[in-house]
Residue frames as qw, qx, qy, qz and C-alpha x, y, z in Angstrom:
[[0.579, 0.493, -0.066, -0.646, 23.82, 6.27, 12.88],
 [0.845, 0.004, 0.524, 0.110, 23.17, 3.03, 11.18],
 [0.829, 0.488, 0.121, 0.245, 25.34, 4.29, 7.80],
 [0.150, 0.743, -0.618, 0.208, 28.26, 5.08, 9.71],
 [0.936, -0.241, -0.209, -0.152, 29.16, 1.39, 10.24],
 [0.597, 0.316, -0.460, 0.576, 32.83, 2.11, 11.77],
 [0.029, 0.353, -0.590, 0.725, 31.36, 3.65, 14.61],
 [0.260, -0.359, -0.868, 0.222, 29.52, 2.42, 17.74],
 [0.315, -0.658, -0.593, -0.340, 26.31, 4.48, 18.54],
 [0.486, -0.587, 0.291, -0.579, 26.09, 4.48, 21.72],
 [0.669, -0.025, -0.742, 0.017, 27.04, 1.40, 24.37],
 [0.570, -0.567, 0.206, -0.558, 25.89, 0.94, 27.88],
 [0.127, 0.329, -0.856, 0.379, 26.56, -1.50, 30.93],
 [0.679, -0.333, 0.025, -0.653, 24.04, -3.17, 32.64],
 [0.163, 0.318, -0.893, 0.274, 26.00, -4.63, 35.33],
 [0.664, -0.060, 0.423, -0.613, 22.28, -5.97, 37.13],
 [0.963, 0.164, 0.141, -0.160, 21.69, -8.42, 34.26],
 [0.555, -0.343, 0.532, 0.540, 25.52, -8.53, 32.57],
 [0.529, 0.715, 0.445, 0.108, 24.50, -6.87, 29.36],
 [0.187, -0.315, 0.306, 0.879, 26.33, -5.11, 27.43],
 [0.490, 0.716, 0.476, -0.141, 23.68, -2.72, 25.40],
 [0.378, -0.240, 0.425, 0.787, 24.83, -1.53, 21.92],
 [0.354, 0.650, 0.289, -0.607, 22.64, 1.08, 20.23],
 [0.330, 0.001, 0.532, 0.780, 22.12, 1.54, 16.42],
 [0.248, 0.588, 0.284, -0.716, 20.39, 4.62, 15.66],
 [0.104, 0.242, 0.720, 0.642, 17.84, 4.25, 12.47],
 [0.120, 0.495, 0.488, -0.709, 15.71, 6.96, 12.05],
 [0.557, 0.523, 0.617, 0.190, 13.74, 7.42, 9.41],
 [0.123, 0.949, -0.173, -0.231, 14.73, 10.84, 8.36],
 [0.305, -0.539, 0.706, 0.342, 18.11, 8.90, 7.08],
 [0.330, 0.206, 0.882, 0.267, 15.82, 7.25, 4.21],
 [0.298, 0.801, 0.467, -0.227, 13.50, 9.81, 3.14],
 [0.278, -0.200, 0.364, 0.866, 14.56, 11.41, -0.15],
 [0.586, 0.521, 0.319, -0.532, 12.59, 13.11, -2.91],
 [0.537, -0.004, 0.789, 0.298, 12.34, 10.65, -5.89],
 [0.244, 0.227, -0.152, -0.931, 11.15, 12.40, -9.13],
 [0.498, 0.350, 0.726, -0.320, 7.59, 11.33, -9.95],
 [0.075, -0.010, -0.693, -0.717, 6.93, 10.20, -13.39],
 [0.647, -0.074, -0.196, -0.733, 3.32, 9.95, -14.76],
 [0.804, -0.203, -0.453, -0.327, 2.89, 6.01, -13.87],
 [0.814, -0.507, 0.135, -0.247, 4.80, 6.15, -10.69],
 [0.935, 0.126, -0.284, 0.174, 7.32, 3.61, -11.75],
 [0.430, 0.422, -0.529, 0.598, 10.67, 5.98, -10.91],
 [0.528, -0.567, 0.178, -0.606, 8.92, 6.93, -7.92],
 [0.934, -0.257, -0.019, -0.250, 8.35, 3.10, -6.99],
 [0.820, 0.258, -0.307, 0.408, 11.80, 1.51, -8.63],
 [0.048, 0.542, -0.521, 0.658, 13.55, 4.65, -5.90],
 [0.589, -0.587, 0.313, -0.459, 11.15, 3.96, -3.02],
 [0.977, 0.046, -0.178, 0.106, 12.34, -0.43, -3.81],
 [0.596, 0.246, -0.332, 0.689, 16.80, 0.66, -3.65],
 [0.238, -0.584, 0.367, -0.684, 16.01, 2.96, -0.87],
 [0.869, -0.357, 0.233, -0.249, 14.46, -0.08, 1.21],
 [0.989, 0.005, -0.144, 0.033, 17.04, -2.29, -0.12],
 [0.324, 0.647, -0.285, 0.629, 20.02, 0.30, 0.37],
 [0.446, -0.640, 0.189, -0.597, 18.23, 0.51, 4.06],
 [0.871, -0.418, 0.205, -0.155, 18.48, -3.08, 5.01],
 [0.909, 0.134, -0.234, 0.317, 21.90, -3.65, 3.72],
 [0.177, 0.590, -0.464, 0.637, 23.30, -1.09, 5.70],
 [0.772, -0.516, 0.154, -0.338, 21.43, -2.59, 9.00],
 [0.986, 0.160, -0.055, 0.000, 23.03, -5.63, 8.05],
 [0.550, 0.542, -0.217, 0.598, 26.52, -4.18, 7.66],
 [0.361, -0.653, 0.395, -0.536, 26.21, -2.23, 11.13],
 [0.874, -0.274, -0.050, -0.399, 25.15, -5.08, 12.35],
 [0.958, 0.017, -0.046, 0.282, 27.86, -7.45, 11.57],
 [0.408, 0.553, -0.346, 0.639, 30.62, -4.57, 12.62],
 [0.667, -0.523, 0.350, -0.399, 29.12, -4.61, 16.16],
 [0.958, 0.106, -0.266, -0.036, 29.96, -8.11, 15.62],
 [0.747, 0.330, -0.318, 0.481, 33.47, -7.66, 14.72],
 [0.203, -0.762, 0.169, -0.591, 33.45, -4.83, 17.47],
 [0.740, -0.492, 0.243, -0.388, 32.71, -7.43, 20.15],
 [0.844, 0.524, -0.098, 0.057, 35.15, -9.87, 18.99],
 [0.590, 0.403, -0.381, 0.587, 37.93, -7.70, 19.50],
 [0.446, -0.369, -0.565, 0.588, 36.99, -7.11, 22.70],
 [0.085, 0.521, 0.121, 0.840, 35.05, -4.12, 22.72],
 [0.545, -0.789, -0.276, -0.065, 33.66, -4.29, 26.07],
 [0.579, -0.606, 0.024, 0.545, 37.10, -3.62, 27.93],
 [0.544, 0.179, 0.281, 0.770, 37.72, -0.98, 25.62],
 [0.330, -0.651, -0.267, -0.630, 34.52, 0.93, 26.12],
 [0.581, -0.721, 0.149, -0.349, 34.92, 0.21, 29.71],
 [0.503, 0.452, -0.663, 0.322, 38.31, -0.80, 30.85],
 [0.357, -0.355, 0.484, -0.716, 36.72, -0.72, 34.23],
 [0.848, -0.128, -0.007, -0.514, 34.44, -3.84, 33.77],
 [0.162, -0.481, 0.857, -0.087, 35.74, -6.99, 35.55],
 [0.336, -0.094, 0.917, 0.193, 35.15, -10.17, 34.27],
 [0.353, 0.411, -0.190, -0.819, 33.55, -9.61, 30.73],
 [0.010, -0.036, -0.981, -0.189, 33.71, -13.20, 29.50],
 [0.214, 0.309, 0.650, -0.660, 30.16, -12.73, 31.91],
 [0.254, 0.484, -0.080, -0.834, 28.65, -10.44, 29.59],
 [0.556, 0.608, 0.565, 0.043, 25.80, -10.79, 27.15],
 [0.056, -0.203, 0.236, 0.949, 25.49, -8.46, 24.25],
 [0.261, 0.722, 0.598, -0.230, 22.20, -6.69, 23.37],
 [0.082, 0.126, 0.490, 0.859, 22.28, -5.11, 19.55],
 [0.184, 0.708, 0.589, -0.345, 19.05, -2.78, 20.23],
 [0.090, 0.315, 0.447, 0.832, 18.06, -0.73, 16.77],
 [0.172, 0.477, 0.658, -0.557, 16.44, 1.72, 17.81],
 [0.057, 0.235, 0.651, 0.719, 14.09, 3.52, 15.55],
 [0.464, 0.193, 0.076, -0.861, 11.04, 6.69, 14.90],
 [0.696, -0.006, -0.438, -0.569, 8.96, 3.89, 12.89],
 [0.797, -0.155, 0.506, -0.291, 7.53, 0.65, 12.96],
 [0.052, -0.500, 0.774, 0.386, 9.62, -1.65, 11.18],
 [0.779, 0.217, -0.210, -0.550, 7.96, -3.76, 8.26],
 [0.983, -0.055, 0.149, -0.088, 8.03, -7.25, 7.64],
 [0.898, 0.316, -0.217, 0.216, 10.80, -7.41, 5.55],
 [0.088, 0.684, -0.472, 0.548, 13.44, -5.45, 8.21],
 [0.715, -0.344, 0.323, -0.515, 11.77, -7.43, 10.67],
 [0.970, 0.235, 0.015, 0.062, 12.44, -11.08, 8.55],
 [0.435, 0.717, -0.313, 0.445, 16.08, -9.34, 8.09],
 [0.350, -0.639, 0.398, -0.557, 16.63, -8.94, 12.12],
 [0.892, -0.177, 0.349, -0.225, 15.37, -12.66, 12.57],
 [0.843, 0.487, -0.194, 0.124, 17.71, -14.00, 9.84],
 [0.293, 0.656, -0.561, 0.410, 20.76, -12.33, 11.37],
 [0.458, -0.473, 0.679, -0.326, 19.92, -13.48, 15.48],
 [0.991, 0.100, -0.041, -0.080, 19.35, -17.46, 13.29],
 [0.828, 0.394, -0.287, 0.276, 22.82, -17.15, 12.02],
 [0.211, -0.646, 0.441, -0.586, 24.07, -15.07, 14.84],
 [0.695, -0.428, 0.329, -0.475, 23.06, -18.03, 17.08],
 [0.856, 0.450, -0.211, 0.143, 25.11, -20.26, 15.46],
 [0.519, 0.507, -0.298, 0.621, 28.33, -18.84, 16.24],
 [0.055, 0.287, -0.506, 0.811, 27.49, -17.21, 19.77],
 [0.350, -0.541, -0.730, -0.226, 25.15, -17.67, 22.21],
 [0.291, -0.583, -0.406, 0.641, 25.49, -14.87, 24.34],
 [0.043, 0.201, -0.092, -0.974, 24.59, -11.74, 21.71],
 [0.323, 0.590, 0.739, -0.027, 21.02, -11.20, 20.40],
 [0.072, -0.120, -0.204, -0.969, 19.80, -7.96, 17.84],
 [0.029, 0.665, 0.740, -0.091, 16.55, -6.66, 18.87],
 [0.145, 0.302, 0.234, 0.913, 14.37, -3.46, 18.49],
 [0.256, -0.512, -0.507, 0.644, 13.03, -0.69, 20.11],
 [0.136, 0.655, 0.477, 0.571, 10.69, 1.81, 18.93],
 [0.119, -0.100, -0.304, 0.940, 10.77, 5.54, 20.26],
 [0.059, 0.723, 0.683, -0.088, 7.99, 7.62, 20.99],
 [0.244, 0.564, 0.132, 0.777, 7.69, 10.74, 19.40],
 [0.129, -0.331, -0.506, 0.786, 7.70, 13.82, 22.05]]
């Protein structure tokens, strides 16, 4: 869940390409509160603003603990079994019930700029479910 940022989601192997896939679940039920509504709207708006900004600093914060995750070697921890990890990409895939707006989107591209800096084997991307 993307605002418990000490644990890891979910992580997968994908020994075909060398990927290591790391999940962060962001569903949209984890942002939906009920903001009291004033006559012009404002508290309504000023909540619905710190809820989006409350939303993309915790991406941000997951984000950059997968980081540190991978770092210390979290592949041969999650799989003590995989043999030469050096190999290994890393795929950060948010997944997510919505469609992410521009500015979570603009957020996502900011992090794989600076991210790409520093590594060239991890990338953050996203991945909309489909409702059943």
């Amino acid at each position: 869940m993307i605002t418990e940022f000490n644990v890891v989601d979910h992580a997968g192997l994908d020994e075909k390409t060398k990927t290591m896939i790391l999940l962060i679940v962001d569903f949209s039920e984890i942002w939906q509160s009920g903001a009291n509504e004033s006559v012009t709207g404002f508290r309504t708006h000023r909540h619905q603003r710190e809820q989006n900004l409350k939303h993309l600093l915790c991406l941000k914060k997951k984000v950059e603990c997968y980081i540190d995750y991978i770092q210390k070697g979290g592949i041969t921890k999650s799989f003590p079994e995989c043999s030469n990890p050096s190999e290994y990409s890393y795929d950060i895939r948010i997944v997510t019930d919505f469609d992410p707006k521009s500015d979570y989107l603009r957020v996502i591209d900011n992090l794989n700029a600076h991210i790409s800096k520093y590594y060239t084997n991890v990338f953050v991307s996203t991945e909309r479910i489909q409702e059943q």
